[in-house]
C-alpha positions as CSV (number, residue, x, y, z in Angstrom):
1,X,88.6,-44.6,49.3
2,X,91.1,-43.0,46.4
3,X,89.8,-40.4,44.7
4,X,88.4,-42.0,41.2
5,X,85.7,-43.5,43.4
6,X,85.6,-40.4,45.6
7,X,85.0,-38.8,42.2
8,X,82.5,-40.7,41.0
9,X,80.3,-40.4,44.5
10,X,80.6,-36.7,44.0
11,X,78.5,-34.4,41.4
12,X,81.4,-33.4,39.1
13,X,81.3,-31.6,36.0
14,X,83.3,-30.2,32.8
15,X,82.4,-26.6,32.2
16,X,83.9,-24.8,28.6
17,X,84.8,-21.8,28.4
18,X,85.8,-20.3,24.1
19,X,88.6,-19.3,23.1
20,X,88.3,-16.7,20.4
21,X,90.2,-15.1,17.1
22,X,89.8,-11.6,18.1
23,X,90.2,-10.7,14.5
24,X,88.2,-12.3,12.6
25,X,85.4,-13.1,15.5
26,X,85.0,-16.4,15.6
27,X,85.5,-19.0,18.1
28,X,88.7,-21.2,17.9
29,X,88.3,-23.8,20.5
30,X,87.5,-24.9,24.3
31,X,89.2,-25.0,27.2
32,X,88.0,-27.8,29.5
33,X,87.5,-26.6,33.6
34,X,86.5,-29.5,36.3
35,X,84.0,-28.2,38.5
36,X,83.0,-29.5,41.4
37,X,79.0,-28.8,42.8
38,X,79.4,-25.8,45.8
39,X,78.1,-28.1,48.9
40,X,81.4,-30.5,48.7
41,X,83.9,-30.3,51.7
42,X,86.8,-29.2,49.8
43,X,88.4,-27.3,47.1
44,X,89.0,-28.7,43.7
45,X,93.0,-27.7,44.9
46,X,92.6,-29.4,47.6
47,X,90.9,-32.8,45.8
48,X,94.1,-32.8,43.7
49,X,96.6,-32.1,46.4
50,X,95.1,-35.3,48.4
51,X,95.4,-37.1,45.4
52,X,99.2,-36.4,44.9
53,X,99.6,-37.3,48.6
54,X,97.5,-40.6,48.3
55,X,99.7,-41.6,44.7
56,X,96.7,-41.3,42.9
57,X,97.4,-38.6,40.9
58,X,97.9,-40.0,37.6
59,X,94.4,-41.9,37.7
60,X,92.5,-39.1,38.6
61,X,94.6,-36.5,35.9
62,X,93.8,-39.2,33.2
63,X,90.2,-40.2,33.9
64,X,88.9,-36.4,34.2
65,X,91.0,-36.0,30.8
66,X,89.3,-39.1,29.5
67,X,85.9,-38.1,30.3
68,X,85.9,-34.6,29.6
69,X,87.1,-35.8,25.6
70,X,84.0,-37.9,25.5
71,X,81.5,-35.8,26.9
72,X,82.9,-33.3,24.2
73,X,83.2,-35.6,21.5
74,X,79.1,-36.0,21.6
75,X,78.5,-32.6,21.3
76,X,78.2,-32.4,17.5
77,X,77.6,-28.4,17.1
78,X,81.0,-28.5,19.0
79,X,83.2,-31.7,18.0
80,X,84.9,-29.8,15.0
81,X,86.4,-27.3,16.9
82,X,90.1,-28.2,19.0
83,X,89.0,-29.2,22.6
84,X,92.2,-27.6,25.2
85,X,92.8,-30.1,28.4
86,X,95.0,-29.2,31.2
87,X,97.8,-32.3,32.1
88,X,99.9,-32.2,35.1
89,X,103.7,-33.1,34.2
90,X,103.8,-36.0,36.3
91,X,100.8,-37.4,34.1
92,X,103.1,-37.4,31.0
93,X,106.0,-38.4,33.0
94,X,104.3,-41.3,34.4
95,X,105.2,-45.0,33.0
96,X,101.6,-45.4,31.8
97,X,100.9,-42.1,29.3
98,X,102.1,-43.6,26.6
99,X,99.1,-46.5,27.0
100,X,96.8,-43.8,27.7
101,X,97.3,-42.0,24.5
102,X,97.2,-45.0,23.0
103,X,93.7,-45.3,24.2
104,X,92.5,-41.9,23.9
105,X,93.8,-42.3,19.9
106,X,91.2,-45.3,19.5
107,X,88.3,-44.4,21.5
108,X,88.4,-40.9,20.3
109,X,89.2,-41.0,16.6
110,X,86.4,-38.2,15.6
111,X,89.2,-36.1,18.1
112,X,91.8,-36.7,15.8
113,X,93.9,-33.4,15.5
114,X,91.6,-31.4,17.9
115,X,92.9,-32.0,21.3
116,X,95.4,-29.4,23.1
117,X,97.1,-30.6,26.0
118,X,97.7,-27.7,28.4
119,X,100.9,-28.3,30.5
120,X,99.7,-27.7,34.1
121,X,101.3,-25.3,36.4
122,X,102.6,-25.8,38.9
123,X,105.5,-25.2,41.3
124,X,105.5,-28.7,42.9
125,X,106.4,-30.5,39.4
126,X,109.3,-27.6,38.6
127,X,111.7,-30.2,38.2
128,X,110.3,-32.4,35.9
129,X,109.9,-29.5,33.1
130,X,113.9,-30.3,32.5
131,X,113.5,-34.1,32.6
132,X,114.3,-36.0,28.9
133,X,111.5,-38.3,30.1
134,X,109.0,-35.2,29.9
135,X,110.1,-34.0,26.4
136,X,110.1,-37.7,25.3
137,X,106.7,-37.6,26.2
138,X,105.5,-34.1,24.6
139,X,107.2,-35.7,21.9
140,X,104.6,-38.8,22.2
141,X,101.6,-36.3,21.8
142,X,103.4,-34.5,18.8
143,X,103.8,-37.6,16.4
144,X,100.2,-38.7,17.5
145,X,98.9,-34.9,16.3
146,X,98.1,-33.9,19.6
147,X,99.4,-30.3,20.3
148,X,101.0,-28.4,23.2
149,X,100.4,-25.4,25.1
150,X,102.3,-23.7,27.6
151,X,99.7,-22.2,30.1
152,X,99.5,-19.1,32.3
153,X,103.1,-18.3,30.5
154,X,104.7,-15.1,32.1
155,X,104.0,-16.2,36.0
156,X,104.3,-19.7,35.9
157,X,106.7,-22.4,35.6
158,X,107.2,-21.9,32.0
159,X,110.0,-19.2,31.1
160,X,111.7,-18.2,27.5
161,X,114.0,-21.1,27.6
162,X,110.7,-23.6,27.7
163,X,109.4,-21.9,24.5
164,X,113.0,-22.8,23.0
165,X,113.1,-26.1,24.1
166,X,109.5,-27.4,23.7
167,X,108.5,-25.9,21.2
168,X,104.8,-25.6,21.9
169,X,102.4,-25.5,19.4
170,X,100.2,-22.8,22.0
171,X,101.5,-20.1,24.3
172,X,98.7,-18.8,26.4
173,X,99.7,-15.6,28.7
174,X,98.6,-15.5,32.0
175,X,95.7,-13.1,33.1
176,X,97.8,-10.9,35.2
177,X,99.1,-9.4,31.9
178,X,95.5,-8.7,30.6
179,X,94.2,-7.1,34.0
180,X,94.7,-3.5,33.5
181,X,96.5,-3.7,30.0
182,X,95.5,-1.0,28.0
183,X,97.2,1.4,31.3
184,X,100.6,-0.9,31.2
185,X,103.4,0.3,29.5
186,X,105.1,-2.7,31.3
187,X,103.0,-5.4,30.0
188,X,102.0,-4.2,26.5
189,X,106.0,-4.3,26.6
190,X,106.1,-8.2,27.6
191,X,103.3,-9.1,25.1
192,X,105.2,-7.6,22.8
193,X,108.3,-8.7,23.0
194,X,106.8,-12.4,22.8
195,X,105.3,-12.0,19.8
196,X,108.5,-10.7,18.1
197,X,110.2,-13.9,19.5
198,X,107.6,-16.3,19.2
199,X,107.7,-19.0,15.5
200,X,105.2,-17.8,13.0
201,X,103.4,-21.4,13.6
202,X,103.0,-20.6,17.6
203,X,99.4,-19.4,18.2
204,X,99.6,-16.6,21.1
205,X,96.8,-16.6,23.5
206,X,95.7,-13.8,26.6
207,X,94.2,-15.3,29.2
208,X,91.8,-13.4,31.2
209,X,90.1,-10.7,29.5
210,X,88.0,-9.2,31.4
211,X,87.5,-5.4,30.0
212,X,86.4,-3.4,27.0
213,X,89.6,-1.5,27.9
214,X,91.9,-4.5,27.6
215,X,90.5,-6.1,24.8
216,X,90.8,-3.0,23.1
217,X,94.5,-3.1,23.7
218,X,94.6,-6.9,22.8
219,X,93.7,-6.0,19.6
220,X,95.9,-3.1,19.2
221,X,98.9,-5.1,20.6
222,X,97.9,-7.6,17.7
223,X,97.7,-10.7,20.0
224,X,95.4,-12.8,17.6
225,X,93.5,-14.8,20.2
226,X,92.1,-14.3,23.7
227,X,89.8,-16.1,26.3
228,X,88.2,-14.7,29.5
229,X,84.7,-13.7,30.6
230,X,84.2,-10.7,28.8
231,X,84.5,-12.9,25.9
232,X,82.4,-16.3,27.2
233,X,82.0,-17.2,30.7
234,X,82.8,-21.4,31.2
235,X,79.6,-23.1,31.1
236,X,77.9,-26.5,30.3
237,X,77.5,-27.1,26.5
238,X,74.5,-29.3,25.5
C-alpha cells in the first residue's frame, strides 16, 4: 500500500496557524501544518521518511499541497489572505512539478498570487539546493506569481549565499532565535544583521514566538512580521 492510499485510510488534517504584521496588527497570511489524529502508529516524520524510501515522495508532497489549497480556497473569511505551503526540494526537482503547477494554476485560480511555497528543510535534500534544475524550477513558481520562502533560515539548509542566489520573496528565521531573545545579545545581533542585508522587497519573518518578552524584542529589533503561539496557536479554520 503507498502512502496516498495509506493517507486516505487515515484521519488526516491541515491545521493553520497566522502569520501576523506585528506593526500594524493584523494578520498577513497562513501557514499550512499536516496533522495526523494522535492514535496512528507513527510519526508524521516518520510517514514522510517511509515515503522517500518507498519513491513515493513526490505523490504524497503534491497531494497534501493539493488538498490543503482547496480546503483553503473554500474558506471565504480566509481565501484573500496568502496561504504558506511547505515543498520538499525533490518535489520541485521532480520531472512532474511543472504539470502540477500547471494544475494547481487552473483548479485554483481564486489562489492566484496568494500561495507561498515554503522550501522544506531538510538535510537529506542538501544537495539539490545547488542544482540548476531546482532554481529552474523556483523560477517556474516565480513567472506563475507563486512566491518563495526560505524556512527555519539560520539552522537549516539555507545560508546567506541561498538568499543571494534565490532570491526569495520570504525569509522566515527559525524559532531558536526567538526563544529567549529579548536576553540575546547574540541573536538580536543575527536578526539584525539580516535585516540590514536583506532587499527592501524580502518580507522577514520570526518563527516561534512564544513570549511577551520576545515579542517585545521583535518589535524593538523592527522585524515586521512574526508567527508562533503566543500570537495564534495552528488550528482548523471553518
Amino acid at each position: 500500500m503507498d502512502e496516498i492510499t495509506a493517507l486516505k485510510n487515515k484521519n488526516y488534517y491541515h491545521v493553520y496557524q497566522p502569520i501576523w504584521n506585528i506593526k500594524e496588527w493584523k494578520i498577513i497570511g497562513y501557514e499550512s501544518l499536516f496533522r495526523m489524529e494522535n492514535n496512528q502508529e507513527m510519526s508524521i516524520e516518520t510517514f514522510f521518511e517511509e515515503a522517500r524510501e518507498e519513491n513515493h515522495l513526490f505523490e504524497l508532497d503534491t497531494f497534501l499541497i493539493n488538498n490543503t489549497i482547496e480546503n483553503f480556497q473554500s474558506l471565504s473569511l480566509r481565501r484573500k489572505r496568502p496561504l504558506f505551503v511547505n515543498v520538499f526540494p525533490s518535489t520541485i526537482l521532480n520531472k512532474g512539478f511543472k504539470m502540477f503547477v500547471s494544475t494547481l494554476i487552473r483548479n485554483f485560480p481564486m489562489m492566484k498570487g496568494k500561495i507561498v511555497f515554503e522550501i522544506n528543510e531538510t538535510i537529506l535534500e542538501r544537495a539539490l539546493w545547488d542544482m540548476p534544475l531546482f532554481k529552474e524550477g523556483l523560477s517556474i513558481l516565480k513567472a506563475n506569481q507563486f512566491q518563495i520562502a526560505i524556512d527555519d533560515f539560520g539552522k537549516g539548509v539555507a545560508n546567506f549565499q541561498s538568499i543571494k542566489e534565490i532570491t526569495p520573496d520570504i525569509i522566515k528565521i527559525d524559532r531558536y532565535f526567538s526563544n529567549n531573545l529579548a536576553f540575546s545579545p547574540e541573536k538580536q545581533k543575527f536578526i539584525n544583521h539580516l535585516l540590514d542585508i536583506a532587499d527592501k522587497k524580502t518580507k522577514i519573518i520570526l518563527e516561534g514566538i512564544e513570549k511577551e518578552t520576545d515579542l517585545a524584542m521583535t518589535k524593538a529589533l523592527r522585524v515586521p512580521f512574526a508567527q508562533g503561539f503566543l500570537l495564534g496557536k495552528p488550528e482548523i479554520l471553518v
